[in-house]
PDB file of N, CA, C, O and CB in Angstrom:
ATOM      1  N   UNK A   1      32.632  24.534   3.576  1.00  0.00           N
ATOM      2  CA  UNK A   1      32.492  23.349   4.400  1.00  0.00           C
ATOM      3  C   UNK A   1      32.102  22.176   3.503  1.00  0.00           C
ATOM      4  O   UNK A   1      31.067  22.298   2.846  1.00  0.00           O
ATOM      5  CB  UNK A   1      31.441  23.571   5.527  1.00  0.00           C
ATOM      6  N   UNK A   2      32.768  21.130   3.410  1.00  0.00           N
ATOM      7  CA  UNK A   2      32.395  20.232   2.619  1.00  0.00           C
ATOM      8  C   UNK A   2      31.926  18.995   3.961  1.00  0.00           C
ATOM      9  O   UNK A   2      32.211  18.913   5.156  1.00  0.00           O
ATOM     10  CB  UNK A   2      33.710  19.884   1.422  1.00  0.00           C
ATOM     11  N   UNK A   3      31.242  18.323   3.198  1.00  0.00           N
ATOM     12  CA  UNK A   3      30.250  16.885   3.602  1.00  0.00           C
ATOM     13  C   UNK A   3      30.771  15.470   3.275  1.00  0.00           C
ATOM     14  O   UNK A   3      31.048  15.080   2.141  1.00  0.00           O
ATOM     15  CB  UNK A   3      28.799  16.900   2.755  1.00  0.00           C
ATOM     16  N   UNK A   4      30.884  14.636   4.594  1.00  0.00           N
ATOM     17  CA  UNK A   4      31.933  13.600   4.296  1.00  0.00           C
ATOM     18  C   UNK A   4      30.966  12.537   3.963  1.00  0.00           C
ATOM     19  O   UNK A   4      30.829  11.915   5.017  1.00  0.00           O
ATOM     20  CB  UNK A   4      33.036  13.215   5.540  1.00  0.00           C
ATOM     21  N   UNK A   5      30.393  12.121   3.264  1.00  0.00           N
ATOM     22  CA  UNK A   5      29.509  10.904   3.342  1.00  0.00           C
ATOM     23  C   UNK A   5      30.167   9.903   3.676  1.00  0.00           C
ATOM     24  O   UNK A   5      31.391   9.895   3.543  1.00  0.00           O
ATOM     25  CB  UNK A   5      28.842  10.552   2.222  1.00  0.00           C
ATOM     26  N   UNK A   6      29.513   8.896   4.158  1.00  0.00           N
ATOM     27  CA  UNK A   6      29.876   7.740   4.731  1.00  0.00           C
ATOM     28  C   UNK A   6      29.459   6.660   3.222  1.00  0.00           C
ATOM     29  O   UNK A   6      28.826   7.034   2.235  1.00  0.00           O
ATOM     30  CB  UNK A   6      28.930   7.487   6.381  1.00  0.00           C
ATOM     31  N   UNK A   7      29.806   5.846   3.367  1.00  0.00           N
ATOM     32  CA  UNK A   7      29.857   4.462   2.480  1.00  0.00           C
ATOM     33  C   UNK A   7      28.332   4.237   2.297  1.00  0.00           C
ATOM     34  O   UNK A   7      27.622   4.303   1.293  1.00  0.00           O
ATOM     35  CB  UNK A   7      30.679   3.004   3.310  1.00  0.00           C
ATOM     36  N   UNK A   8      28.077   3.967   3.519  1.00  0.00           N
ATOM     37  CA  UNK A   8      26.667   3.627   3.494  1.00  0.00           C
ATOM     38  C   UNK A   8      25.675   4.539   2.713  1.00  0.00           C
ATOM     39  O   UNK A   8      24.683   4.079   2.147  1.00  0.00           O
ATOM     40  CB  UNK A   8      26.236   3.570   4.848  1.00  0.00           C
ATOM     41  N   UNK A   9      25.964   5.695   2.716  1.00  0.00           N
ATOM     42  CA  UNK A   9      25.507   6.599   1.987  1.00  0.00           C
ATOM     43  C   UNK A   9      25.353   7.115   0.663  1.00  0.00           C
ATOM     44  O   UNK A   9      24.425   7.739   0.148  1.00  0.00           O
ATOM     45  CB  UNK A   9      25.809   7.120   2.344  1.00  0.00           C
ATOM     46  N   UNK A  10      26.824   6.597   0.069  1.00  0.00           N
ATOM     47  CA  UNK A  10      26.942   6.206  -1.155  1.00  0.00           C
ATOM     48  C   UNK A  10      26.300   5.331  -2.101  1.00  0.00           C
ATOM     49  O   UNK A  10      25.918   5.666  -3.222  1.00  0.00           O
ATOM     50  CB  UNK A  10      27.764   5.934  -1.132  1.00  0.00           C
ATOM     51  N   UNK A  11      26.201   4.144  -1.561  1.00  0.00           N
ATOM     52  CA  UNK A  11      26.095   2.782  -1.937  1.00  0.00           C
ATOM     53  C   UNK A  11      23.979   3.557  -1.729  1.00  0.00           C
ATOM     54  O   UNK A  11      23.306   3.441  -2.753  1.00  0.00           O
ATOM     55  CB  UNK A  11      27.174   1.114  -0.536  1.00  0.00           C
ATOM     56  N   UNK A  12      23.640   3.868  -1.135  1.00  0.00           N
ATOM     57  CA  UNK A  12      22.123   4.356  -0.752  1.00  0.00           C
ATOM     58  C   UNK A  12      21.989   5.380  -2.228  1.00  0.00           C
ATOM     59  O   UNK A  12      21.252   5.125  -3.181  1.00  0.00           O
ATOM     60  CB  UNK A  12      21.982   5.416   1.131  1.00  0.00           C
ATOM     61  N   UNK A  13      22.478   6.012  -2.163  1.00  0.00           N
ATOM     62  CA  UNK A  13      22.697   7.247  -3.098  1.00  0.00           C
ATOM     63  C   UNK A  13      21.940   6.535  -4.761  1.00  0.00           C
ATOM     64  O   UNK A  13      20.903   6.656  -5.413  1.00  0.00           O
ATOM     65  CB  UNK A  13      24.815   7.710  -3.184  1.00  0.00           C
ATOM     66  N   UNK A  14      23.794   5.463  -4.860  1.00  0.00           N
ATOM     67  CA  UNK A  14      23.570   4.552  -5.942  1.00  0.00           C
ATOM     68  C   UNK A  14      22.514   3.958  -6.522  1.00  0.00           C
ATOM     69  O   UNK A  14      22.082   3.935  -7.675  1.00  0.00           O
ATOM     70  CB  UNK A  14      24.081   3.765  -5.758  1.00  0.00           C
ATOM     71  N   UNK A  15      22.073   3.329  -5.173  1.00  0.00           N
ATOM     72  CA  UNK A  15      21.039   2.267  -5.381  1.00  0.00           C
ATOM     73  C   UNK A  15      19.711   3.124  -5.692  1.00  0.00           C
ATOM     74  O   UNK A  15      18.863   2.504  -6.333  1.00  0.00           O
ATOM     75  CB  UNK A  15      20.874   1.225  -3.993  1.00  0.00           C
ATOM     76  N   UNK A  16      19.306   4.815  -5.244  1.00  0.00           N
ATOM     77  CA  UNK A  16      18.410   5.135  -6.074  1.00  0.00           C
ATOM     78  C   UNK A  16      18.658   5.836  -7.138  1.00  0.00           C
ATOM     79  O   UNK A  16      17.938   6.791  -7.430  1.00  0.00           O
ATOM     80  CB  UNK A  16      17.627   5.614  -5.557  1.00  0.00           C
ATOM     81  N   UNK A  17      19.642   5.500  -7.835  1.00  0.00           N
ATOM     82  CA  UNK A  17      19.551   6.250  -9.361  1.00  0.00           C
ATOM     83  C   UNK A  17      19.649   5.157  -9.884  1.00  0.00           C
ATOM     84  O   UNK A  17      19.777   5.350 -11.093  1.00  0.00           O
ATOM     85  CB  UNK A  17      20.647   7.382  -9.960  1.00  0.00           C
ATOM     86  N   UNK A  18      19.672   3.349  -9.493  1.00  0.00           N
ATOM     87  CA  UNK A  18      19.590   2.658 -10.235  1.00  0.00           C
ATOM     88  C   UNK A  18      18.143   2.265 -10.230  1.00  0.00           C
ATOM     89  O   UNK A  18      17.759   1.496 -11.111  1.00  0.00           O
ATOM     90  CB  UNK A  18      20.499   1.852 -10.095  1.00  0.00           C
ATOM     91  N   UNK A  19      17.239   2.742  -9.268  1.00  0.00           N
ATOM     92  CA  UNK A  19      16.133   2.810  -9.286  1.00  0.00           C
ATOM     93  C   UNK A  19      15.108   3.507 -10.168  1.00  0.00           C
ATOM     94  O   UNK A  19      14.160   3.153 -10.869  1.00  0.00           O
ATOM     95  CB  UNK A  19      16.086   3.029  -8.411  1.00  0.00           C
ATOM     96  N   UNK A  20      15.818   4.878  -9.767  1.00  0.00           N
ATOM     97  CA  UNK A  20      14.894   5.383 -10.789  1.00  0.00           C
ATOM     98  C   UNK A  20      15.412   5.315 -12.263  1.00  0.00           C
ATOM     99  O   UNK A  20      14.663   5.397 -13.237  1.00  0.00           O
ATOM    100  CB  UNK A  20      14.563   6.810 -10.456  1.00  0.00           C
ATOM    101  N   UNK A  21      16.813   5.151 -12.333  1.00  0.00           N
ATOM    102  CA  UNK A  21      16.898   4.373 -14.099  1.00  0.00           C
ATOM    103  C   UNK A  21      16.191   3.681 -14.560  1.00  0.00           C
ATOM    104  O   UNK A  21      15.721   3.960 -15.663  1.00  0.00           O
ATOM    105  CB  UNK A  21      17.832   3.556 -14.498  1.00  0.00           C
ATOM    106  N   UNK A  22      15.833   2.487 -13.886  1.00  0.00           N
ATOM    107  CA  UNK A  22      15.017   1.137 -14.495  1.00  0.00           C
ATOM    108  C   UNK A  22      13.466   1.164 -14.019  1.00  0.00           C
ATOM    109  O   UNK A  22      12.620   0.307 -14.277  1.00  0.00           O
ATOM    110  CB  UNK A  22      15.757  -0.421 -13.865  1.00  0.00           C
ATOM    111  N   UNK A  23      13.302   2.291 -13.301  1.00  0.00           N
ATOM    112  CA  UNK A  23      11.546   2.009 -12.987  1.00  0.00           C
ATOM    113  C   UNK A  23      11.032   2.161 -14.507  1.00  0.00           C
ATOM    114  O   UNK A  23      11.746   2.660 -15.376  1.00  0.00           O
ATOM    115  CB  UNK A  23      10.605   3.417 -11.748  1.00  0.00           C
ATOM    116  N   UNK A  24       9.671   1.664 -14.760  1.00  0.00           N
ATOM    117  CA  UNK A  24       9.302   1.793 -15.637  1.00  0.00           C
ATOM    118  C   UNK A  24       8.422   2.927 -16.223  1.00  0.00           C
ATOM    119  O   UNK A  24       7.722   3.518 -15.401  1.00  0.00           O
ATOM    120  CB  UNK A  24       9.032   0.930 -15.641  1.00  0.00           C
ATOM    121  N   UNK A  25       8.360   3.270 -17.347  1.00  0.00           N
ATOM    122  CA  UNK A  25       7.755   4.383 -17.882  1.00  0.00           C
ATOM    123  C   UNK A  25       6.330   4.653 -17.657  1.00  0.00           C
ATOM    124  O   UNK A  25       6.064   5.791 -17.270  1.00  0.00           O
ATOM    125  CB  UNK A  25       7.953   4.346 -19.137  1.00  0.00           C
ATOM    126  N   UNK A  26       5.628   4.056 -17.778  1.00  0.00           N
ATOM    127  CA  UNK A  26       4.311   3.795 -17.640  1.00  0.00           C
ATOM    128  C   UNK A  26       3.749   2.392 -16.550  1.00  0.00           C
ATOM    129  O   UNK A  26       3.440   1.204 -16.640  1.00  0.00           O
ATOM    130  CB  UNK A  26       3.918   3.615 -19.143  1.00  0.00           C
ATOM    131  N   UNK A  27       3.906   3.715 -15.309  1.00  0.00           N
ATOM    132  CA  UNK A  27       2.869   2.405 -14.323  1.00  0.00           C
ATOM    133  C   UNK A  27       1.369   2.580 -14.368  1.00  0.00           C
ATOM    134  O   UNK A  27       0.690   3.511 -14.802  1.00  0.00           O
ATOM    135  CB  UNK A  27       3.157   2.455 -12.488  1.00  0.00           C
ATOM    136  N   UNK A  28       1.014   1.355 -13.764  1.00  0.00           N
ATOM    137  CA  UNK A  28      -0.365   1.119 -13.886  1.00  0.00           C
ATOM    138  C   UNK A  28      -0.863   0.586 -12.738  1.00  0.00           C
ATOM    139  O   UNK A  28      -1.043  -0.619 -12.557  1.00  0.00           O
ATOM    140  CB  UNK A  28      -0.682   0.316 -14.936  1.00  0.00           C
ATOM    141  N   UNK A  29      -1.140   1.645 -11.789  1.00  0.00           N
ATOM    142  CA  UNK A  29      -1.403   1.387 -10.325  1.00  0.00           C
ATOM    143  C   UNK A  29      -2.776   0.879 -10.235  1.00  0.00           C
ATOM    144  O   UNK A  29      -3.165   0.599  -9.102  1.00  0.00           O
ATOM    145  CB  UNK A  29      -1.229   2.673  -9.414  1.00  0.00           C
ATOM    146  N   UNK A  30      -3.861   0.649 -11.553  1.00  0.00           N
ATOM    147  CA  UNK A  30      -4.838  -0.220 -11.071  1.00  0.00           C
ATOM    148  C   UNK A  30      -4.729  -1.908 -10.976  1.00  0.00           C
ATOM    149  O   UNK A  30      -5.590  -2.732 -10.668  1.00  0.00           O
ATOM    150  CB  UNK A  30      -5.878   0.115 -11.864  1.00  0.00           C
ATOM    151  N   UNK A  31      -3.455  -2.062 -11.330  1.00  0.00           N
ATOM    152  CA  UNK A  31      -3.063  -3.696 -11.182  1.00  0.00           C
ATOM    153  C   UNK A  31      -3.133  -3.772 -10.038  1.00  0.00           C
ATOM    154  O   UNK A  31      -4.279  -4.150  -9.789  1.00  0.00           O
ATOM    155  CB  UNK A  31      -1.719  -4.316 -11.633  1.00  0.00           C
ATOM    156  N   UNK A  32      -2.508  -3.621  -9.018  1.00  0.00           N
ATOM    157  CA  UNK A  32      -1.968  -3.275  -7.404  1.00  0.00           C
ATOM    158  C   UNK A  32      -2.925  -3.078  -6.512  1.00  0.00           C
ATOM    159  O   UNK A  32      -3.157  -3.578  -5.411  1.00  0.00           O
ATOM    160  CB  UNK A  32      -1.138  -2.003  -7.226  1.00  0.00           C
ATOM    161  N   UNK A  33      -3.624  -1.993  -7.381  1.00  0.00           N
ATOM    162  CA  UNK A  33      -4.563  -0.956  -6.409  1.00  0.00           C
ATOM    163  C   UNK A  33      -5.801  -1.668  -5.810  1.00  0.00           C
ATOM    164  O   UNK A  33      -6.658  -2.035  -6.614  1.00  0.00           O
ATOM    165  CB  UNK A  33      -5.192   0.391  -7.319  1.00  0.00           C
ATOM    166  N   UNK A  34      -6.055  -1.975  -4.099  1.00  0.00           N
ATOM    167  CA  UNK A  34      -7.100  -2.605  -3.841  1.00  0.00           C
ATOM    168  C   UNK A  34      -8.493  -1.218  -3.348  1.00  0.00           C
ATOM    169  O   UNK A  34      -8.259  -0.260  -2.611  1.00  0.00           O
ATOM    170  CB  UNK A  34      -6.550  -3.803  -2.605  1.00  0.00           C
ATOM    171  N   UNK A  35      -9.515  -1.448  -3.843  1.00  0.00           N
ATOM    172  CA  UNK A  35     -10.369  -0.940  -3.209  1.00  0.00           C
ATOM    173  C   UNK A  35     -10.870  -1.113  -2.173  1.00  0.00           C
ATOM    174  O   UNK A  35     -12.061  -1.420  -2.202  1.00  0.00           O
ATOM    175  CB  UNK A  35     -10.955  -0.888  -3.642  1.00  0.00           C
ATOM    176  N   UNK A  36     -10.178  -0.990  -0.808  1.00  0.00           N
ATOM    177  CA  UNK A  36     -10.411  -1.010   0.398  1.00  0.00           C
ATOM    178  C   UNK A  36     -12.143  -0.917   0.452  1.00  0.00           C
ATOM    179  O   UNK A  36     -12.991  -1.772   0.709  1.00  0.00           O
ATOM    180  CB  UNK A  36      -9.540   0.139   1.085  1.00  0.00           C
ATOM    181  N   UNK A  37     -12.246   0.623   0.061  1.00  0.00           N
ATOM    182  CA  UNK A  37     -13.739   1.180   0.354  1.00  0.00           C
ATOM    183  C   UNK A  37     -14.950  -0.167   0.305  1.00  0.00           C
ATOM    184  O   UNK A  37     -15.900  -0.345   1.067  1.00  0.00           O
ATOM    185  CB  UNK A  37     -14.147   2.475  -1.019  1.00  0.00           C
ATOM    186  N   UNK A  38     -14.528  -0.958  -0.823  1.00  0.00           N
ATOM    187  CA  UNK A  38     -15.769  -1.628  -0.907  1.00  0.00           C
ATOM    188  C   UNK A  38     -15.669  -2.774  -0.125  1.00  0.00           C
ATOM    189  O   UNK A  38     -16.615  -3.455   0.271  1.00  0.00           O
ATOM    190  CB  UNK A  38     -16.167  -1.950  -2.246  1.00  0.00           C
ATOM    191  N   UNK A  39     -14.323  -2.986   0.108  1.00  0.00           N
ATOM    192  CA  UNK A  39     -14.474  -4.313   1.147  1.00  0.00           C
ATOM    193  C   UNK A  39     -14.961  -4.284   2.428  1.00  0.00           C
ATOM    194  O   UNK A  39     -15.666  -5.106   3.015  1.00  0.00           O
ATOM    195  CB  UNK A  39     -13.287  -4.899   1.425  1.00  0.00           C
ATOM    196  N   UNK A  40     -14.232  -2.627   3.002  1.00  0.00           N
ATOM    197  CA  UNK A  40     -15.285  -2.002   3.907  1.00  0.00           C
ATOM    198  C   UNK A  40     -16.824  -2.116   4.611  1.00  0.00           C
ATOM    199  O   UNK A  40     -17.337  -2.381   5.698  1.00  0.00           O
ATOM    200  CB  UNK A  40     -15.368  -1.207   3.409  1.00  0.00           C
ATOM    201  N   UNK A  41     -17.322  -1.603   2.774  1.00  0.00           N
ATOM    202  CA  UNK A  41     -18.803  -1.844   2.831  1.00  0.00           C
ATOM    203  C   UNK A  41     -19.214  -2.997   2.918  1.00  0.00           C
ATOM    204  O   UNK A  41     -20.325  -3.201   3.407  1.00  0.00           O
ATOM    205  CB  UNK A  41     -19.448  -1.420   1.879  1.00  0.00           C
ATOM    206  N   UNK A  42     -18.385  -4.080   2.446  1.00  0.00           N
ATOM    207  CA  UNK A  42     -18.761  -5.238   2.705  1.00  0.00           C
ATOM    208  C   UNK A  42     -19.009  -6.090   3.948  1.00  0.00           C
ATOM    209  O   UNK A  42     -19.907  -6.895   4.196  1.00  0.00           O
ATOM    210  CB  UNK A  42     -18.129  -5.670   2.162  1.00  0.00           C
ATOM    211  N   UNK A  43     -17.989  -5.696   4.634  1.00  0.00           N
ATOM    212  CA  UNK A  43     -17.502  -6.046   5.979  1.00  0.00           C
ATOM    213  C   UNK A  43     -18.765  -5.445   6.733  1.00  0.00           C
ATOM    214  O   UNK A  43     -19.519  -6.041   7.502  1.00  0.00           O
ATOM    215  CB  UNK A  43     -15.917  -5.366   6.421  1.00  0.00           C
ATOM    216  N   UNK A  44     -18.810  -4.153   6.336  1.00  0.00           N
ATOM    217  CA  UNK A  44     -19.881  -3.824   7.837  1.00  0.00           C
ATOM    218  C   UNK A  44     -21.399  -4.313   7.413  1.00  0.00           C
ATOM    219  O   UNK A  44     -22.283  -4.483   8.253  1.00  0.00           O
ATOM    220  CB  UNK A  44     -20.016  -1.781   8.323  1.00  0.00           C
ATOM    221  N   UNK A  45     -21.600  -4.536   5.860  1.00  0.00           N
ATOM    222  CA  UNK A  45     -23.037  -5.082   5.542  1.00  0.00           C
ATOM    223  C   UNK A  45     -22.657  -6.679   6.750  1.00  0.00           C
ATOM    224  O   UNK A  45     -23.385  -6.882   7.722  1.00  0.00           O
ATOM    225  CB  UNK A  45     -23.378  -5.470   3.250  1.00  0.00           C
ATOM    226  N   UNK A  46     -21.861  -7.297   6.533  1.00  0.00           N
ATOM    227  CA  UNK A  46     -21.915  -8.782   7.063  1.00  0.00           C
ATOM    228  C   UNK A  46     -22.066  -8.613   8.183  1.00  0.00           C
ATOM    229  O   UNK A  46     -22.665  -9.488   8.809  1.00  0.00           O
ATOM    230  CB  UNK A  46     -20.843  -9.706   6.895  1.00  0.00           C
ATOM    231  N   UNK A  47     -21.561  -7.365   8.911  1.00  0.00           N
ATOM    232  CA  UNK A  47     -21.919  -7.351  10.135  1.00  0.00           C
ATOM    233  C   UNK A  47     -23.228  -7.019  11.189  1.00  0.00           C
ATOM    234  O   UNK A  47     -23.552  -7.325  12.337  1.00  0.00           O
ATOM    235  CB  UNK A  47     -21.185  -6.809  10.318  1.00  0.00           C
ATOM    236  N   UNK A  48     -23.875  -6.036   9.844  1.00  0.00           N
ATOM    237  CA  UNK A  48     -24.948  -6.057  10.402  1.00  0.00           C
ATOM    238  C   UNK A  48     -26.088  -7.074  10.252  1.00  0.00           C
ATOM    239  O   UNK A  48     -26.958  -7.034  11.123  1.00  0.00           O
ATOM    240  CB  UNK A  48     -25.272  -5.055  10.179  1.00  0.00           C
ATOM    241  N   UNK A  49     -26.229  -8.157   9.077  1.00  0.00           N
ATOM    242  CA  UNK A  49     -26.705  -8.749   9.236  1.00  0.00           C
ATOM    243  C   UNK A  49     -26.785 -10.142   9.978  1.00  0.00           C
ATOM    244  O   UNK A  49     -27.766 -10.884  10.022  1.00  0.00           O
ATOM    245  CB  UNK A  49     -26.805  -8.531   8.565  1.00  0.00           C
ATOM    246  N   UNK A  50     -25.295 -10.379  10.667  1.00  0.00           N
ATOM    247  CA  UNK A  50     -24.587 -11.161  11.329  1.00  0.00           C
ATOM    248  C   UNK A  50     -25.900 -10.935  12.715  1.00  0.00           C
ATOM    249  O   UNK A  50     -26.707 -11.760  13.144  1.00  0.00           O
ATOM    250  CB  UNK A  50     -22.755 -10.650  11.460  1.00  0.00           C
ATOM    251  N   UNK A  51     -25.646  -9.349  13.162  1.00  0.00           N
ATOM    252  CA  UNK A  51     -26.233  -8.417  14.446  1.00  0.00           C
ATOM    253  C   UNK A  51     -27.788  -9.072  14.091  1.00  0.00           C
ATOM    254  O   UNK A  51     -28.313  -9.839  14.899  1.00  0.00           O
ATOM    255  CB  UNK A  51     -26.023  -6.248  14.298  1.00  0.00           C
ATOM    256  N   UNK A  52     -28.334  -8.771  13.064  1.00  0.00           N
ATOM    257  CA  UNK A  52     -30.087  -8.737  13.153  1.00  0.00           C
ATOM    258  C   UNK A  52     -30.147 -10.247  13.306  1.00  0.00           C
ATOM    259  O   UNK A  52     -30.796 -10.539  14.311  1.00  0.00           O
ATOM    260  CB  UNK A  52     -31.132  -8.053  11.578  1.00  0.00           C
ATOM    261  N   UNK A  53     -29.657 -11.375  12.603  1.00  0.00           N
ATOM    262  CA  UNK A  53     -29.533 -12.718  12.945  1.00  0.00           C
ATOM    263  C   UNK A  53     -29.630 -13.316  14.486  1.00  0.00           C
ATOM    264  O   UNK A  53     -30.476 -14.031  15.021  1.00  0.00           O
ATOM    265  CB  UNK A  53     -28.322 -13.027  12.425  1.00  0.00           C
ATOM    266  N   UNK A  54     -28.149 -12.594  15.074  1.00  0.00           N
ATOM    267  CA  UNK A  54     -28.615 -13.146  16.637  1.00  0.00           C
ATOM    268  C   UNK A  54     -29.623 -12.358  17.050  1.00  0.00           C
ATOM    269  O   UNK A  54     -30.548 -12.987  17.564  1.00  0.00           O
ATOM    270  CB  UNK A  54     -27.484 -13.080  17.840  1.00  0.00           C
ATOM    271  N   UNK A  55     -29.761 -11.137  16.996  1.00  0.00           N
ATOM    272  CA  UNK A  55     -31.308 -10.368  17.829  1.00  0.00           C
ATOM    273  C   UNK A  55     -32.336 -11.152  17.854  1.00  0.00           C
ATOM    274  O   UNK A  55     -33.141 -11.401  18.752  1.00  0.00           O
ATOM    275  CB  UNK A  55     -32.023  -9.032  17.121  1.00  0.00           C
ATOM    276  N   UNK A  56     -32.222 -11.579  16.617  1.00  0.00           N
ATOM    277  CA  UNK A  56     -34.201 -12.353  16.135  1.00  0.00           C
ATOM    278  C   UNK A  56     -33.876 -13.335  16.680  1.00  0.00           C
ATOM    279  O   UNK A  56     -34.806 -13.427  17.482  1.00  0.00           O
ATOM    280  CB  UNK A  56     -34.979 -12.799  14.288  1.00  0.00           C
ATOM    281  N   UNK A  57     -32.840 -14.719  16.997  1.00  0.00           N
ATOM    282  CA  UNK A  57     -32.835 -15.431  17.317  1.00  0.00           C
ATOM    283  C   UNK A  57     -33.457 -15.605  19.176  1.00  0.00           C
ATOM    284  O   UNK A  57     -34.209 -16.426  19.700  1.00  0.00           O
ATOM    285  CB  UNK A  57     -31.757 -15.621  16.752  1.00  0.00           C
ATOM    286  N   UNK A  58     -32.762 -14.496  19.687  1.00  0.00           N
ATOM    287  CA  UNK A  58     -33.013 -14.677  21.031  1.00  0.00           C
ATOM    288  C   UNK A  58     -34.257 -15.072  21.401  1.00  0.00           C
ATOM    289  O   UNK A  58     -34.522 -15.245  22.591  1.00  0.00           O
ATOM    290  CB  UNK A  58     -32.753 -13.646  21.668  1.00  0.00           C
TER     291      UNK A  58
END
């Protein structure tokens, strides 16, 4: 049984072996890479002191 690909499929095919031809050898995913975690921590520190701010105010 053979498999008829469609065009679209081809041209898909193509386009990742021209991908992975030209990716580069050595990535460096700490350029990119965001540390969520600490913005996190950041976010909920602001929030709690946001919280103790209005409490005391009342």
């Amino acid at each position: 049984m053979t498999v008829v690909k469609s065009d679209a499929m081809l041209q898909h095919e193509k386009w990742i072996a021209e991908v992975v031809a030209h990716r580069p050898k050595r990535s460096n995913n700490s350029v990119m890479h965001v540390e969520w975690s600490k913005y996190l921590l950041a976010a909920a520190a602001i929030v709690v002191v946001v919280i103790a701010a209005v409490s005391i105010m009342k």
